[in-house]
C-alpha positions as CSV (number, residue, x, y, z in Angstrom):
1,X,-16.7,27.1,1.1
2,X,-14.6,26.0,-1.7
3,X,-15.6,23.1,-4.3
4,X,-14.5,19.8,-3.8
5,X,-13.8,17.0,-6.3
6,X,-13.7,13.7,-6.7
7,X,-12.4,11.8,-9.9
8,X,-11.6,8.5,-8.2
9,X,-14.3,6.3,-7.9
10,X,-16.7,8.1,-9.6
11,X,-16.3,11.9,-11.2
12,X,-18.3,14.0,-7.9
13,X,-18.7,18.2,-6.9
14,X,-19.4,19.1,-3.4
15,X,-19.8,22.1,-1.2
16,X,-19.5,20.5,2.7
17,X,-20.7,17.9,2.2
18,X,-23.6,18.4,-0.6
19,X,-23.3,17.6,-3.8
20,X,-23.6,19.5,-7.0
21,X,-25.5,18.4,-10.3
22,X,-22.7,18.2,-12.9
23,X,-25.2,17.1,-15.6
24,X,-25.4,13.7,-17.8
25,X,-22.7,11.7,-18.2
26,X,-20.8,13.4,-21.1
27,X,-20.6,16.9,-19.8
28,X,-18.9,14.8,-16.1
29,X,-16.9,13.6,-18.9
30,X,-15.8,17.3,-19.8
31,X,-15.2,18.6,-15.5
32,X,-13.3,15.1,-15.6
33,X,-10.7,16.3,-18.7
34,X,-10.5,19.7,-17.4
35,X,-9.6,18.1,-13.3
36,X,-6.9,16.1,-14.4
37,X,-5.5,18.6,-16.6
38,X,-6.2,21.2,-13.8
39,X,-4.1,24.3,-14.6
40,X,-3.5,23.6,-18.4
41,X,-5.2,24.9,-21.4
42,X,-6.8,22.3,-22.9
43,X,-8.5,23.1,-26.5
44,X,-11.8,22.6,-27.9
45,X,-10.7,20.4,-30.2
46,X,-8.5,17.9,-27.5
47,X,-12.0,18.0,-25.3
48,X,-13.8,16.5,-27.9
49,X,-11.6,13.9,-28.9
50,X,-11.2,12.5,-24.9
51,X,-14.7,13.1,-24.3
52,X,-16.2,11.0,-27.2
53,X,-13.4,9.4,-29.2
54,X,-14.3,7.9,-32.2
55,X,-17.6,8.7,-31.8
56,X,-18.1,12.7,-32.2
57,X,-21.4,14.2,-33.3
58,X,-21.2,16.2,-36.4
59,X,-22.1,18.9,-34.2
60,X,-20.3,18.0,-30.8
61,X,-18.5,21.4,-30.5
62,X,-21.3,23.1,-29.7
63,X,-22.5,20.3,-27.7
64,X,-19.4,20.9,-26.2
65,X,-20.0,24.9,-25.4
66,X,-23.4,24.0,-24.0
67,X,-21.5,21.8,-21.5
68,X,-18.9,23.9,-20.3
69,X,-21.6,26.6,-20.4
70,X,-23.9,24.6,-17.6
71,X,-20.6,23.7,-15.7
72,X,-19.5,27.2,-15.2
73,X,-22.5,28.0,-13.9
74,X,-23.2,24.6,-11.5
75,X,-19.7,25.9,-9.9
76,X,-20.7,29.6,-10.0
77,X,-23.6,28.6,-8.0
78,X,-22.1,27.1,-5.5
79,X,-19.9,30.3,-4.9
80,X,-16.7,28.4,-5.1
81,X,-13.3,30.2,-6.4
82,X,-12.2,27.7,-9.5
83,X,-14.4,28.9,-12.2
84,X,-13.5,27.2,-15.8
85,X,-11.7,30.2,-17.8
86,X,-11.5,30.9,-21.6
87,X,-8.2,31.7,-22.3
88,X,-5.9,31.6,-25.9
89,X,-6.9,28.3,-27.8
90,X,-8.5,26.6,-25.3
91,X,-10.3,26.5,-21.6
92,X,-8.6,26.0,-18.1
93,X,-9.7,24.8,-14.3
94,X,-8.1,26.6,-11.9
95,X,-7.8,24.4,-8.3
96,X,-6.1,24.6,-5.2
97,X,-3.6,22.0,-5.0
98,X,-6.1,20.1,-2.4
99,X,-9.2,20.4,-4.4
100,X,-9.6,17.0,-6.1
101,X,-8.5,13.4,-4.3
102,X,-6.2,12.5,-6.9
103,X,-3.9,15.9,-6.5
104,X,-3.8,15.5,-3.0
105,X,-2.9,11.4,-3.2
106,X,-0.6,12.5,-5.5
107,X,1.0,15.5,-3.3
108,X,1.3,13.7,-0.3
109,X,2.9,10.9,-2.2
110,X,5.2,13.5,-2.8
111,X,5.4,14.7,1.1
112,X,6.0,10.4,2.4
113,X,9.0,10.3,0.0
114,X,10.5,13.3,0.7
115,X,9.9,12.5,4.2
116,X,11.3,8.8,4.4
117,X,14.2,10.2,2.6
118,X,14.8,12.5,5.3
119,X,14.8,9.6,7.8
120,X,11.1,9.7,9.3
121,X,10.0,6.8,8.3
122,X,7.0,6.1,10.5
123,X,6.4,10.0,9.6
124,X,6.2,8.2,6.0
125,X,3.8,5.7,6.3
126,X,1.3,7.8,7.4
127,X,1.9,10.1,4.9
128,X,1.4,7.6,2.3
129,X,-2.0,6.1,4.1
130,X,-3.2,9.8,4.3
131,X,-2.6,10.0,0.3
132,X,-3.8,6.1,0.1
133,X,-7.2,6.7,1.7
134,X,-7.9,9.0,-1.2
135,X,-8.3,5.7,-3.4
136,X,-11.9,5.2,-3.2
137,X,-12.0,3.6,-6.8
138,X,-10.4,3.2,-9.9
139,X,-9.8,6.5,-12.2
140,X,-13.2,8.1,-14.0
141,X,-15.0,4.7,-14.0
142,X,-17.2,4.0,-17.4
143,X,-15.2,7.1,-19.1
144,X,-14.3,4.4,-22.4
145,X,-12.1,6.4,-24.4
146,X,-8.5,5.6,-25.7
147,X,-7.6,8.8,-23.5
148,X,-9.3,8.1,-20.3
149,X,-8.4,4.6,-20.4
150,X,-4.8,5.3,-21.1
151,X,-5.0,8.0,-17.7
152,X,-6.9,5.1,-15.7
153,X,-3.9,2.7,-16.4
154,X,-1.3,5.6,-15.4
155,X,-3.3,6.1,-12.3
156,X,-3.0,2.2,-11.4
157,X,0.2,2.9,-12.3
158,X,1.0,5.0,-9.5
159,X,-1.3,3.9,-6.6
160,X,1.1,0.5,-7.2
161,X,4.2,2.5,-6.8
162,X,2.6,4.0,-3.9
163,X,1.8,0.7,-2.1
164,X,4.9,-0.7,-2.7
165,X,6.8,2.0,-1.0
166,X,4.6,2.3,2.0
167,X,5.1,-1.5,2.1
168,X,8.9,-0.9,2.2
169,X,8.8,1.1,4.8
170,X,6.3,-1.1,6.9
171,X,8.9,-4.1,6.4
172,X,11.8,-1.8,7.5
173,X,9.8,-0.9,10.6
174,X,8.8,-4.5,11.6
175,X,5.1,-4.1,10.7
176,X,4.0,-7.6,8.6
177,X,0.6,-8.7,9.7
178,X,-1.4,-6.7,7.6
179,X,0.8,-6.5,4.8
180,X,-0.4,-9.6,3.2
181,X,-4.1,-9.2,3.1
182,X,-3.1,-5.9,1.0
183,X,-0.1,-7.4,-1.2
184,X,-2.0,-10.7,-1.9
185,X,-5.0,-9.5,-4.7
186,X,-2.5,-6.6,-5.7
187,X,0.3,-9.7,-6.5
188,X,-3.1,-11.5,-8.4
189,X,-3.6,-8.8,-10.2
190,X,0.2,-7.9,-11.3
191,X,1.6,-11.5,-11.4
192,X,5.3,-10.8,-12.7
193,X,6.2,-8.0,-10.8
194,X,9.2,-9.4,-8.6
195,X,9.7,-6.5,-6.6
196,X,5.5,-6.7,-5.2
197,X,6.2,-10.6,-4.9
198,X,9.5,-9.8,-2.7
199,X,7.3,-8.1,-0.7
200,X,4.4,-10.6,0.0
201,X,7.1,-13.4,0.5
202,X,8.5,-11.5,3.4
203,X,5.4,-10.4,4.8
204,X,4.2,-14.3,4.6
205,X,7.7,-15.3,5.9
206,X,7.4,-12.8,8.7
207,X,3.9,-14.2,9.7
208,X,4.6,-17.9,9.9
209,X,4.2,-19.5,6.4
210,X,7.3,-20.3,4.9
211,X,5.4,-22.5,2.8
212,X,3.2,-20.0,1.1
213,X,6.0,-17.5,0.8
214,X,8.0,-20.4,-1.2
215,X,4.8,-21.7,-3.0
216,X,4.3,-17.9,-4.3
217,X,8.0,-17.7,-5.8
218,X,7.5,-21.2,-6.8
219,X,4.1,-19.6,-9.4
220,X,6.1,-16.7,-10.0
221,X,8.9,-18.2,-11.6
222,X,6.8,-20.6,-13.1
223,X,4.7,-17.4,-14.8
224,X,8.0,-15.5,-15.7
225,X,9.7,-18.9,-18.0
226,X,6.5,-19.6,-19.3
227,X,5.6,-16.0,-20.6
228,X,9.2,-14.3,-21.0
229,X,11.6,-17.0,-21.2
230,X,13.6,-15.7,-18.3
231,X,14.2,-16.5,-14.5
232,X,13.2,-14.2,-11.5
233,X,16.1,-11.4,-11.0
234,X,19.2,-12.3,-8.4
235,X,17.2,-9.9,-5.8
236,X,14.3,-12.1,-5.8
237,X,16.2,-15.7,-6.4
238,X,18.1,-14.4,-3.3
239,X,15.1,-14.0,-1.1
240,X,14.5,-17.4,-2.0
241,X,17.1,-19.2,-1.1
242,X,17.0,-17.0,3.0
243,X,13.6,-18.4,3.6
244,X,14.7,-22.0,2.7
245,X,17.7,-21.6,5.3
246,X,15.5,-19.6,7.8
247,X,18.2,-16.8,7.1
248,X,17.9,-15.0,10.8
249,X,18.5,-11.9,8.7
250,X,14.6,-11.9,7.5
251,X,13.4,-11.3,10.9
252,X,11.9,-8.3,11.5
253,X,13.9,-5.6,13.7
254,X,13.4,-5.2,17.3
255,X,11.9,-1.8,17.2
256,X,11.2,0.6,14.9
257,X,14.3,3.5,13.5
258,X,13.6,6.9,12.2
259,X,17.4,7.0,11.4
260,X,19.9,5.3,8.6
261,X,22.6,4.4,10.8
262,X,26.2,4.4,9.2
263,X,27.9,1.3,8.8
264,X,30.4,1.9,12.0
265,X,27.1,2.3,14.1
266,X,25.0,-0.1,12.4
267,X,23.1,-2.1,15.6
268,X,23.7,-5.9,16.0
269,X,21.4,-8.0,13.9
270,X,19.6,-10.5,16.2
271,X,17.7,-13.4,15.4
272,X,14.0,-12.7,15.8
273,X,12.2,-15.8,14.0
274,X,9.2,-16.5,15.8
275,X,6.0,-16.7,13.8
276,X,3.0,-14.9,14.8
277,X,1.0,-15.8,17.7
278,X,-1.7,-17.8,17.8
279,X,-4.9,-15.2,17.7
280,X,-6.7,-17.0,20.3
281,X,-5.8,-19.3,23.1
282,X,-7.7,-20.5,25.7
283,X,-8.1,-22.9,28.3
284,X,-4.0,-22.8,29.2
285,X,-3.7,-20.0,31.8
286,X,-1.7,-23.2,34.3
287,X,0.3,-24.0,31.8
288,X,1.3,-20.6,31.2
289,X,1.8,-19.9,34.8
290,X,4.6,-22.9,35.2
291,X,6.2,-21.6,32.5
292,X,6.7,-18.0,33.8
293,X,7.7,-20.0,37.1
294,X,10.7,-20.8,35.2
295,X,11.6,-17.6,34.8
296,X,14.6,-16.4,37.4
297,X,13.5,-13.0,39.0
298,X,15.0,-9.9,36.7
299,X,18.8,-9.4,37.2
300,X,19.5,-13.6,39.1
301,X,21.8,-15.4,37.2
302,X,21.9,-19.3,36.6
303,X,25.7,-19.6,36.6
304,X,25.8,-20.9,32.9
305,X,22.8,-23.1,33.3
306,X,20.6,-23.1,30.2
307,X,17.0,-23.9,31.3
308,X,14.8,-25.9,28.8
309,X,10.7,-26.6,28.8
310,X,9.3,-29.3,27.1
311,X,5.8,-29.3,26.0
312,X,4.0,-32.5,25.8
313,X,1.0,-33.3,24.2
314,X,-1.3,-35.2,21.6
315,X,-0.7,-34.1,18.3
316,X,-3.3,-30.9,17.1
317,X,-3.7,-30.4,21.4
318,X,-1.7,-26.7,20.9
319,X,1.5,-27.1,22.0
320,X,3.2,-24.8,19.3
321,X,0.1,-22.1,20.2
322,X,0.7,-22.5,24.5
323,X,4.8,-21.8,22.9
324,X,4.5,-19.1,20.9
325,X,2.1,-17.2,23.3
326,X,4.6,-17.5,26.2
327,X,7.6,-16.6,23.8
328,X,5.6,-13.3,22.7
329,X,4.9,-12.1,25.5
330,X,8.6,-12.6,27.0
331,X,10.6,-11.7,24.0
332,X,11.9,-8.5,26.2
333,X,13.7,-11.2,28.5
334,X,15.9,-12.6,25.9
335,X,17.5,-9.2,23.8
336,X,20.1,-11.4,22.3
337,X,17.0,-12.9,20.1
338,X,14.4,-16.1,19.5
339,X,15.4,-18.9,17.5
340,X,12.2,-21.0,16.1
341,X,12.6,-24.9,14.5
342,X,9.9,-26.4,13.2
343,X,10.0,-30.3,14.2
């Protein structure tokens, strides 16, 4: 079986399942150059400067040879197909496109856009957690050179750019809920950018806190005067001002679309602002039943009579919880949409 590698979370070499001795820690250092310049000629001279920076040996090119040396022949044992090649000026590693996690993140990155542009946007997102799982850890880990630090911070670069668009698409499909445990330490962690912040306001908007979707633009804008002397972008500011009005527009859609619709066939937007329901709710199966009791059998008709439930109670008892439970799991009985106001 072919060699596979791992350069994310820790430089690895493995033949199903079993892993291969790649040495100490500076000849992982030269596998890790040659992986993520897979295909290229790299040259002696550009392997010792991103394997030891500043710091070279008087004698580190033949350090070097000894390296590439034992590597060739820890693949070669192994039987595997992607031998490292001498050619003009330099040496190459030639891999399937598959071989090591971070080609294959980055080619079915590749795949989800191509494939959300095409419409398939459930398609997509899994494409983009297929190339997401890949992320085990951050890029060559203890590799401190001015090169592999610079590649690291690319890398972060584009696992960000990934998230962000599989969070797109999870807002356009009316998935929220788990959105915000994966937005929230990426949004600590990149505090100015407005478009990662749009997205954990929604998400929190979409899951019942209003408040913590508002205190998050409140810090953000704070951060942005404070440190660049400029105000979050219209985009943003507009988001804002939606989740102060309870814009019916944020609600997520009814169902999920694997088509753009053109404007003459755009659907209806309806008002869909109930939080979340509660996780847990016992003890309330009577009340629960009374309400359904209200209910008129599917297809009766009222004559114009609007039908309203009051819930009384001591405050903290759960009357908001016994609500949105019964408005959940009903929501297919009112299509023209739920209105929610917080008293």
């Amino acid at each position: 079986m072919a060699v596979e590698f791992r350069v994310l979370g820790g430089v690895e070499a493995g033949v199903d399942g079993h892993r291969l001795d790649l040495g100490p820690a500076r000849q992982q250092r030269v596998l890790a150059v040659l992986l993520l310049e897979a295909g290229q000629v790299v040259t002696a001279d550009e392997l010792v400067d991103r394997v030891w920076g500043e710091h070279a040996p008087q004698r580190a090119r033949p350090t070097l040879y000894s390296y590439l040396s034992r590597l060739r022949n820890a693949l070669r044992t192994a039987g595997q197909d992607a031998p490292i090649a001498r050619r003009s000026g330099g040496y190459v590693l030639t891999v399937a496109a598959t071989a090591a996690d971070l080609h294959r993140f980055r080619a079915l990155s590749a795949k989800a856009r191509t494939t959300a542009h095409a419409g398939d946007e459930t398609a997509a997102a899994h494409l983009f957690e297929e190339a997401l799982a890949n992320w085990q850890g951050e890029l060559c880990p203890g590799m401190d050179t001015p090169w592999f630090n610079f590649r690291r911070e690319a890398a972060q670069v584009e696992r960000l750019a990934a998230v962000l668009d599989w969070s797109d698409l999870q807002l356009r499909r009316g998935i929220h809920t788990e959105l915000v445990t994966v937005l929230a330490p990426l949004a600590e962690d990149n505090p100015l950018d407005e478009r990662l912040a749009g997205q954990l306001m929604l998400a929190l908007y979409r899951g019942g806190r209003p408040a913590d979707a508002l205190n998050h633009y409140q810090e953000l804008r704070r951060r942005l005067v404070e440190e660049l002397g400029i105000d979050p972008a219209p985009p943003l500011r507009s988001l804002h001002q939606q989740i102060l009005i309870s814009d019916p527009r944020l609600a997520p859609p009814a169902h999920a679309t694997t088509t753009h619709p053109t404007a003459a066939h755009a659907p209806t937007t309806h008002p869909r602002q109930l939080p979340a329901p509660p996780p847990l709710l016992a003890g309330r199966d009577s009340e629960l039943v009374c309400l359904d009791k209200l209910l008129a059998p599917q297809g009766e008709q009222h004559g114009g009579t609007v039908l309203i439930a009051v819930i009384c109670g001591t405050g903290g008892v759960g009357k908001t919880s016994l609500a949105l439970r019964w408005a959940h799991g009903w929501q297919e009985r009112f299509p023209d949409g739920q209105l929610f106001a917080d008293l």
